[in-house]
Structure formats: C-alpha cells, structure tokens
C-alpha angles and dihedrals in degrees: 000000000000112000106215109210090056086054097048091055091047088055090068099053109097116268105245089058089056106038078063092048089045083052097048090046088055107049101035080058096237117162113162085086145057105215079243085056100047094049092043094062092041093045089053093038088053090043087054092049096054090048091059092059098047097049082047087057089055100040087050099044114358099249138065105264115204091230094057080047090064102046081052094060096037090059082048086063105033088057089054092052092040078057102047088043097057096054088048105061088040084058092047090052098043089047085050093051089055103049092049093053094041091088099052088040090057097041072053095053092038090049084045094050090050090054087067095260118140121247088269102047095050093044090050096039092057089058098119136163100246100061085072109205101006089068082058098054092049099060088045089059091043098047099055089041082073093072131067086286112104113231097232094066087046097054096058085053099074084101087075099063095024129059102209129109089207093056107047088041083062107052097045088056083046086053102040093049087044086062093034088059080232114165096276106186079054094054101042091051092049089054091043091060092035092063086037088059092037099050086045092048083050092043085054083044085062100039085060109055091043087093080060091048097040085051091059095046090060102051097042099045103037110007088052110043080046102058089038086056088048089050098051099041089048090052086044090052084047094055104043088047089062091049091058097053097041110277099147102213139036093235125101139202094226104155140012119239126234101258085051118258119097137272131223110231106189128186085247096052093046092048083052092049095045090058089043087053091046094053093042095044098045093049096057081042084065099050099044083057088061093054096047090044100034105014082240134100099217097049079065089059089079092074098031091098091036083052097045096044086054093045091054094039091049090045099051089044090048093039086050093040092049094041083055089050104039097043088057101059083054 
C-alpha cells in the first residue's frame, strides 16, 4: 500500500535523481517501494539527521556553529549515497543469480522445444524455482505473452527489468531465431555452453589476481599500521627522552613547513594522522579490489567498512604490542 507522506516528500526531489533511483528499484526487483517512496523516507531520515547536529551545536555551546552545519549536510549526503550503494549491490547480485542460472534455464527450454512444446511453452514451463529471480522474470515475460503483445517483442525487453548484457544479448538471438524459424534447441544449447565457458574463463580471470588482492591486504592491513606504530612509539621514546634530560616539554621541532618556519610533531597528532591515513588508505584499498575483481569501483565499496574495522583493530594491536616492547627495553 502506498503511503502517501513519504510519497509527498519524494515528489519534490528533482527528477533526474529519481528517474536512477526508479532504475535501481526495478532491476534489483524490489517491490515494497515507489522511487517517490524510497526518497521520501531518506530525504526525512537525512533532514532528521541534520537536525540532530545542529540542536547538538546549540546543547554543547548555545549557538549553531558552521562546523556542526556541515556535518549535518554531510550526513544529508552520506544517507543519499548509503542509499544508492545499497541498491546497487542488491542489483549486482541479483544480476549475478541470473546469469549463473541462464545456462541450465536454456539446455531446459531447448529440452522443452525438442519435446514438441512451442517457444512459449517451453520458455514459460522452465520457469523453476531454483533458478531465484530468473523464474521471476519468466513468468513476467509469459504472463504478459498472453495479451495482444507478440512474444517475440517481449522477449528483447528483458533490458528493461535486468541489468545484464548477457542477458539481454541472449534473448534477442532467442528472439531473433525464434522469427527466423532457426534450430532453436540447437541454439539455446550452444549459448548455454558458450556463458558456461565465459563465466569459467572469468572465474580463472579472478583466481588469478587473488595473489594481487591478497598483496594489498597485507600491506594495508598489517605493513601499514606497522610502520605507523613504529612511527608513534619512536616519536613517544623521543619525547620522553627530552623530558629526562631537560627538555621541558614533550613537544619537538621535527620538520620544517613549507612556508618555512617549523612544525611540532608530537606522539598525539601522528597517532591521529595515522587513523586518518588507515581509514583513508584502507577505503581507496577497497576500491582498487573492485576494479581488479569486477573491473568497477563501487562494487569495492562492499568491503570498504569490513577493511577499515580490521585496519584500526590491527593498528591499535600492533601500536599497543610494539609500545610493551619497546617500553620495556627502556
């Protein structure tokens, strides 16, 4: 049932934003929201989180600061992405489920055809359960075959509700033998074995840059946060060495700045630079993954939050091994 203030709200989001989100909802097969609905809801829920932040400006110090503003805007946006992203890893997986059931589903259609069924009947007959949300899309295409539509037309429309090349190459052969009065078992079992050979050739494509992958894992997750501990507990010994011989402060001239006076590195602003560089380093980690794996930055993203909980756990276990050892050769 549509719920109709969500929907109110959604109607006022421009219309490019929503015609992608309309996209996303249909081929990742959702169906519990209208585009309108689903902005609506993130639009209130992002409004709500800016208003938290700016209420929090004024309960901490009795004004609207411009920082907690944009925190407040940047959760606006954040919500928005968090959105995007999720449809789209539920479109990629259910693209995935279908092209690994496409080949079994044709050698069906094609056993079906031999049997002496019509197109039709075989296409709408091999509509089972265990092919997930192929069989859906089946009996989308079935079902409206049995209006004034011709099956044909209908069948090089599955682009429209499936975001998959493969998918949509297939069915307009399927549709175009079907015209052309082609063998069509034939033909169905030929493209069956030609996307089970694909998809193999693609899996070997992957084994083989796992040795890649595995490389970055390891020097994100534990070269990194290792040199960054060595870093910090060599700046703490420093620092407590100046303040035994006199140094007064803990504090330390260690570089000079660009514009040529000197800048303080002390052991608490490299330890914040060193998370800011974890969770940096492990994000575009992430993303360098997806375009090794999928040949696509987004489809990275999945592992972006899983990468930078491990980098910041392994840091802090590495920072707190190396202080013990180190402390107690001092």
């Amino acid at each position: 049932m549509r719920n109709h203030f969500f929907f109110k709200i959604g109607t006022f989001v421009p219309k490019r934003y929503k015609r992608t989100i309309s996209d996303l909802l249909t081929y990742s097969g959702e169906k519990r929201f209208t585009s309108e609905e689903l902005l609506g809801i993130t639009t209130l829920i992002s409004l709500v989180i800016i208003i938290i932040t700016i209420f929090t400006s004024w309960l901490l110090y009795h004004k609207i600061k411009l920082l907690f503003v944009i925190y407040g805007l940047v959760g606006f946006f954040l919500t928005h992405f968090f959105v995007n992203l999720f449809y789209y890893f539920k479109v990629e997986d259910r693209t995935n489920k279908i092209e690994r059931a496409l080949p079994d589903a044709f050698q069906l259609i094609a056993a079906n055809i031999r049997s002496g069924m019509t197109p039709y009947q075989a296409l709408k007959y091999a509509a089972r359960d265990e092919f997930g949300p192929l069989k859906d899309e089946i009996e989308f295409m079935t079902t409206r075959a049995l209006g004034t539509a011709d099956f044909s037309s209908i069948l090089v429309q599955i682009n429209k509700r499936v975001k998959s090349e493969l998918l949509d190459r297939s069915f307009k052969l399927f549709a175009s033998a079907m015209r052309s009065g082609g063998r069509l078992a034939d033909l169905l079992d030929d493209m069956a074995r030609d996307i089970t050979e694909t998809r193999g050739l693609k899996n070997e494509l992957v084994t083989s840059t796992k040795t890649y992958i595995m490389f970055i894992l390891f020097t994100v997750l534990v070269g990194m946060p290792l040199l960054l501990s060595l870093a910090i507990n060599f700046l703490e010994i420093m620092a407590k060495l100046q303040l035994q011989t006199g140094g007064g402060t803990a504090d330390f001239n260690a570089v000079n700045s660009l514009t040529g006076g000197q800048l303080a590195i002390t052991p608490d602003f490299m330890f914040k630079i060193a998370i800011a560089m974890v969770i940096l380093t492990t994000l575009f980690a992430s993303i360098l993954m997806g375009v090794i794996k999928e040949g696509n930055m987004r489809y990275g993203l999945r592992y972006a939050f899983l990468l930078m909980l491990l980098g910041l756990v392994l840091f802090f276990i590495i920072k707190g091994f190396l202080g013990g050892f180190l402390g107690g050769l001092m």
